[in-house]
C-alpha positions as CSV (number, residue, x, y, z in Angstrom):
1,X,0.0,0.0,0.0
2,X,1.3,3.4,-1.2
3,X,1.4,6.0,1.0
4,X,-1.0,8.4,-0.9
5,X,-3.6,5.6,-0.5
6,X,-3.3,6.0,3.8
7,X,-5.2,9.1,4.3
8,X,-8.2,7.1,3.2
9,X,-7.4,4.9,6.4
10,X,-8.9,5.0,9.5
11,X,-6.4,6.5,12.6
12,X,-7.0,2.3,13.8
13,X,-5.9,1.6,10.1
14,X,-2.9,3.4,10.5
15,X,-1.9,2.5,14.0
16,X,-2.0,-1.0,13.0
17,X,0.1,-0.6,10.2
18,X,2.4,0.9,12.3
19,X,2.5,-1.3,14.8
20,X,3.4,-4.3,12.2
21,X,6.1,-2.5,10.9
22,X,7.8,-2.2,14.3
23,X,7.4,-5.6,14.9
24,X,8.5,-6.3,11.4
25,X,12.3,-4.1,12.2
26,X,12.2,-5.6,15.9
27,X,12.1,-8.9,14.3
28,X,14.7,-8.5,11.8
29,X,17.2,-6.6,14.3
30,X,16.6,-9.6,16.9
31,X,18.0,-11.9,13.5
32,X,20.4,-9.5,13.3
33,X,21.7,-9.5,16.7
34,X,21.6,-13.5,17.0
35,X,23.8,-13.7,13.4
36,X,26.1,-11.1,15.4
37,X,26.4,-13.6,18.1
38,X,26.7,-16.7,16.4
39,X,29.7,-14.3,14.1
40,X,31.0,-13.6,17.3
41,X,31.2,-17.0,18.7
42,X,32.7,-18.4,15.3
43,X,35.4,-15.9,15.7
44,X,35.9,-17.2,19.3
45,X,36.5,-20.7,18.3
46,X,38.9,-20.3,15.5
47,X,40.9,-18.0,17.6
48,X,41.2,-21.0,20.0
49,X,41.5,-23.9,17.4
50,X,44.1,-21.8,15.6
């Protein structure tokens, strides 16, 4: 949905929208943060294999 179609939307509309797209970024940064840590704890490992 395009932004010039949203003022057509409700205020609940929009709040919902919202509210999925944060929970869409939260859930990408926690995938984020857990590749970060499994990086991390490769790192870790072939530091103490090596």
């Amino acid at each position: 949905m395009e932004w010039k179609d949203r003022h057509d939307l409700s205020l609940d509309t929009l709040c919902e929208i919202a509210i999925d797209k944060i929970k869409e970024v939260r859930r990408k940064e926690k995938i984020g943060v857990k590749e970060e840590k499994i990086k991390c704890t490769l790192l870790m490992m072939d530091e103490k294999l090596s």
